[in-house]
N, C-alpha and C positions, 0 to 999 in steps of 0.2 A: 504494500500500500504506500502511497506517494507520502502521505501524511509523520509516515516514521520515517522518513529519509527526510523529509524538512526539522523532523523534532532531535534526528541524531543527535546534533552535535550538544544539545540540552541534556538528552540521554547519556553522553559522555562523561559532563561536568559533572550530574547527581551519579554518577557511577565511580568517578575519582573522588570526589567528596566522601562519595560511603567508603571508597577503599582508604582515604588517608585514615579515616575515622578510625578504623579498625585496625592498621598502622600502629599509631598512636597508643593505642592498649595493646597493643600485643607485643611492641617492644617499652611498654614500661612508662609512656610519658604520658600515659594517665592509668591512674590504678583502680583496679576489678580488683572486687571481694571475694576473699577466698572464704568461705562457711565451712562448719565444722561439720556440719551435716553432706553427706554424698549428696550433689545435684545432677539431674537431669534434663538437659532444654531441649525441649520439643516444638521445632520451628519450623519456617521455610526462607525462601527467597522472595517467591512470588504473593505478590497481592492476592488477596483473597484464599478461598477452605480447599486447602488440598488435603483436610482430612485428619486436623491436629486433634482433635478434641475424643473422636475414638480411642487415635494412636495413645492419646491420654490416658480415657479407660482404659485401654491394657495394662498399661504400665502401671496404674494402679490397681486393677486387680492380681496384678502378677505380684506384687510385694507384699499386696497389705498382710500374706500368712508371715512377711517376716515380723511384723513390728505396726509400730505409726508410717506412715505416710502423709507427705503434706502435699497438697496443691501450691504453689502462688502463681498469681494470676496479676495483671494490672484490671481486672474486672472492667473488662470493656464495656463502654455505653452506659454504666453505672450514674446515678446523680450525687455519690457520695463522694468524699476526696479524702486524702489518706489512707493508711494501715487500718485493718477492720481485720478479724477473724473472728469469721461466718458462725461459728461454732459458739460462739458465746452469744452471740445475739437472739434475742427471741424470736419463734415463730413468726409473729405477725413481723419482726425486721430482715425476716432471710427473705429475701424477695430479690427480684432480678434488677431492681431500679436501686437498690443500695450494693450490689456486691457482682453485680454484672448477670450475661445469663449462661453465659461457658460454665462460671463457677457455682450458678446454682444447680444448674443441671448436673456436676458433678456433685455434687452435696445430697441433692435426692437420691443419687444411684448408691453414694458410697457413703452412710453415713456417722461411719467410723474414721473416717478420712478427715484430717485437718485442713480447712480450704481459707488460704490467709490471701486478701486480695492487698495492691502497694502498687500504685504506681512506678517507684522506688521497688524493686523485687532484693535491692538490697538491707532496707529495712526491715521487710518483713521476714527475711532470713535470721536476720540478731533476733527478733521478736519471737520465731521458732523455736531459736537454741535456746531459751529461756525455759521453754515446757519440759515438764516431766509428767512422765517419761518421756525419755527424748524421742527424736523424727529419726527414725532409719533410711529416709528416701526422701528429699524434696524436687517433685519433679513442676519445672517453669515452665509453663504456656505460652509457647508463641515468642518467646524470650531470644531469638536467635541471634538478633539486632542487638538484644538489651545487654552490653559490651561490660557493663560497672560490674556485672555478674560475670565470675571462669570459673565458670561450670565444669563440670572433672568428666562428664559425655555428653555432647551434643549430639545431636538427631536433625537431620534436612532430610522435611517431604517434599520430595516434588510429584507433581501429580504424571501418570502413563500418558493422556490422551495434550500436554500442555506443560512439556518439560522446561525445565530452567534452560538447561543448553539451547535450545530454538528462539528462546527472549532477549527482552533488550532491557534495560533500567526503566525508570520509567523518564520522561513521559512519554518516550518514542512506546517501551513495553510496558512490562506490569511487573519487572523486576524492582527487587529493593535495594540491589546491592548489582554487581557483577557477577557472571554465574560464577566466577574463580570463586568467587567468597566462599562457596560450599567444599572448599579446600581445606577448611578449619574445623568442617564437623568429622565426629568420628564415625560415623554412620550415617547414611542414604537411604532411603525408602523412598522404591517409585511406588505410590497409592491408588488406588482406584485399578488397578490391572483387571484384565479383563481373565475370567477361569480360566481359560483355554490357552494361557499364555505359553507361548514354546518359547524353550528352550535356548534357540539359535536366536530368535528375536530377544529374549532376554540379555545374552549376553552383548548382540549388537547396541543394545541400550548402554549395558554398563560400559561397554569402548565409548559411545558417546560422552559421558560421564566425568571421563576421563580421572580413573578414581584413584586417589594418591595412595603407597604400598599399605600403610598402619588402615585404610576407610573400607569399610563394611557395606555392602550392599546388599537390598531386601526387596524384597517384591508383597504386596498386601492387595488384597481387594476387599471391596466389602461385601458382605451379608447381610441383611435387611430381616429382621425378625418377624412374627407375624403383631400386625396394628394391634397395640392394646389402648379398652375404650379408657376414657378420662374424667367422664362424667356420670351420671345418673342416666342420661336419655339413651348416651352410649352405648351402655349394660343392657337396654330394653330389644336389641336392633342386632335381628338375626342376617349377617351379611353373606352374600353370593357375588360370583363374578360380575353378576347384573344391575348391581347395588352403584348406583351415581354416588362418583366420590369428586369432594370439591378438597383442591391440596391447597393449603396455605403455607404460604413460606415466605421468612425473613432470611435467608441465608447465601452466601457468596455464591455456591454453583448448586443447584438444584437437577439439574439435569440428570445424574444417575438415578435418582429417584421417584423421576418423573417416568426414566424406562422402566423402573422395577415395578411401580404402581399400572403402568398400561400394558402389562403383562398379567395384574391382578385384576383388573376392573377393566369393562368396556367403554363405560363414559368418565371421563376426568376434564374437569376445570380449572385451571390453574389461576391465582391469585397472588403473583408475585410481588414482593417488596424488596428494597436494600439490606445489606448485610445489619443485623443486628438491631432491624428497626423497630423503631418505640411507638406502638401501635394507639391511634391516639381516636378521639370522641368520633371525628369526621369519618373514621373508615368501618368506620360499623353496618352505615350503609350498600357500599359497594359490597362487602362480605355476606349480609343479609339480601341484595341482590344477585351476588353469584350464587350463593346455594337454593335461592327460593326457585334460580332457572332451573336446576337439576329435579325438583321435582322432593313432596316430603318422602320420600323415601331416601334421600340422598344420606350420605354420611361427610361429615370433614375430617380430614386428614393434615396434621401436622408432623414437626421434628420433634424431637425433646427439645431442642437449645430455645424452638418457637414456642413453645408449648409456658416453657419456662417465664420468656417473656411475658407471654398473653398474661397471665395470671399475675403480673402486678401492673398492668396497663390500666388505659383509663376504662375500658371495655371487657377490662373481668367477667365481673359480673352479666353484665347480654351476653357473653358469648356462650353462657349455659344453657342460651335456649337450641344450643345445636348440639347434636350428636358428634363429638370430637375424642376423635381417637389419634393414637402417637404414635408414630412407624420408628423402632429401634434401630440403632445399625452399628454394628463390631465387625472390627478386622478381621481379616484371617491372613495366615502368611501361605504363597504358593511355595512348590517345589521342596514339598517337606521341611522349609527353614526356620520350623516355629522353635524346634529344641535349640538351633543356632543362635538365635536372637534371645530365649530366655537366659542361655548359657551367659551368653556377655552382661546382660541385664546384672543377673545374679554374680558375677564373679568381681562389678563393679562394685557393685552395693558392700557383700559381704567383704571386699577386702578393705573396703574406705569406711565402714562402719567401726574394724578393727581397729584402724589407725587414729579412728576421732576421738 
């Protein structure tokens, strides 16, 4: 397109900008906090969901048999500012409009799990080491940028169908950095792969990659669980392939899910909005116009991260008069590499837990 060969040379300057950046801390002329707790950052390059917040859940369900586990999070979209953990606050204050909605959605699934939000993820690190018993695992959301943190493993997704190697920084692409930047994690996950992934294409990926000797490569795709309902009306609403589903979504790429659902259902209406967005008085009616078109038998269909939001939005409450169910979705690793992937998990953890 002609439009990124005019925005190049802007693409450039925010591309040596992010790289001096990263310069600068990596040889010492600004200093990252070292934690006494084992981290993990779970990030990417590219703008927008290539799929952090599952990769999340696992990593948190794969630990929490050793010990605590912590989230931090900067609790994206949030209206609160500062260090908060979620876990002390009351019911009616855990909501997605005080602690974000990544982090509340992890807090419903796992709620053994310490989930501390900080804009600063360095603060909320000291804030951590402070608990007893202590965190055996603080793994960082989205953190891969967040440089004041040296984290002991990072993780770079990039997604199968919209690799970093093919992009550009922004504004020419949708990179955050240069794809070199992904030179400093220790592990790579291409995300969203498709089942059927071979072999010979696999590997041609990771020569793309260009993956330096000590970096790990993974291949994950997701799973979709079956829709559980959310509500009262939900519970009541015996559903078939022929059941009108209307999908609502606030989230960066919807599109996997939109194939998975039209694989389930023969009519779907899609209601899409921006990543993370804060669903507000005015769009009550367009929502209550797209499902009355499907007819009352219809059912809605959301994410958990969406779900999460709705329910401290200014439209809580109305949105009980619809039948709303939430489509799950976890990793899986191909090519039998799940025992690979926990192996290093585990061998990080337990040897930096010793040392701490």
């Amino acid at each position: 397109m002609k439009w990124r060969y005019l925005l190049f040379p802007f693409a450039l300057l925010y591309g040596t900008i992010a790289a001096l950046r990263r310069w600068f801390y990596r040889s010492g002329v600004c200093k990252s906090y070292h934690s006494v707790i084992p981290t993990i950052v779970v990030g990417n390059l590219r703008v927008g969901g290539t799929g952090k917040t599952p990769h999340t859940e696992y990593l948190l369900a794969l630990t929490k048999e050793w010990g605590r586990s912590a989230l931090v999070s900067r609790g994206y979209g949030r209206k609160t500012k500062g260090f908060l953990l979620a876990n002390n606050l009351s019911e009616e204050q855990q909501t997605a409009r005080n602690i974000g909605d990544e982090p509340m959605q992890i807090l419903r699934k796992f709620p053994t799990t310490i989930v501390a939000v900080s804009e600063k993820r360095a603060i909320a690190l000291k804030e951590l080491e402070k608990l007893t018993p202590p965190i055996q695992l603080a793994v960082l959301d989205d953190a891969f940028q967040h440089l004041p943190i040296a984290a002991g493993l990072k993780i770079v997704l990039t997604e199968y169908a919209d690799p970093y190697y093919a992009d550009l920084p922004l504004p020419a692409g949708n990179l955050r950095e240069f794809a070199s930047a992904a030179k400093s994690a220790d592990i790579i996950i291409v995300t969203k792969s498709p089942e059927n992934l071979l072999r010979d294409e696999a590997d041609k990926i990771k020569e793309k990659l260009r993956l330096a000797k000590k970096q790990h490569c993974f291949y994950t795709r997701y799973i979709y669980n079956n829709i559980n309902p959310q509500n009262r009306k939900a519970e009541n609403i015996q559903i078939s392939s022929s059941t009108p589903a209307l999908l609502l979504t606030g989230i960066a790429n919807p599109k996997p899910m939109i194939r998975y659902l039209s694989e389930q259902f023969t009519l779907i209406e899609h209601l899409e909005y921006r990543d993370h967005y804060d669903f507000k008085l005015h769009d009550l009616e367009k929502i209550k116009r797209g499902y009355e078109k499907l007819g009352e038998q219809a059912i809605m269909v959301t994410t958990e991260k969406d779900y999460a939001r709705l329910q401290s939005s200014a439209i809580s409450k109305e949105m009980d008069q619809f039948p709303i169910f939430v489509l799950p979705v976890r990793i899986d690793f191909l090519f039998d590499e799940k025992k690979n992937f926990n192996t290093i998990i585990e061998d990080y953890v337990r040897k930096n837990t010793k040392n701490s």
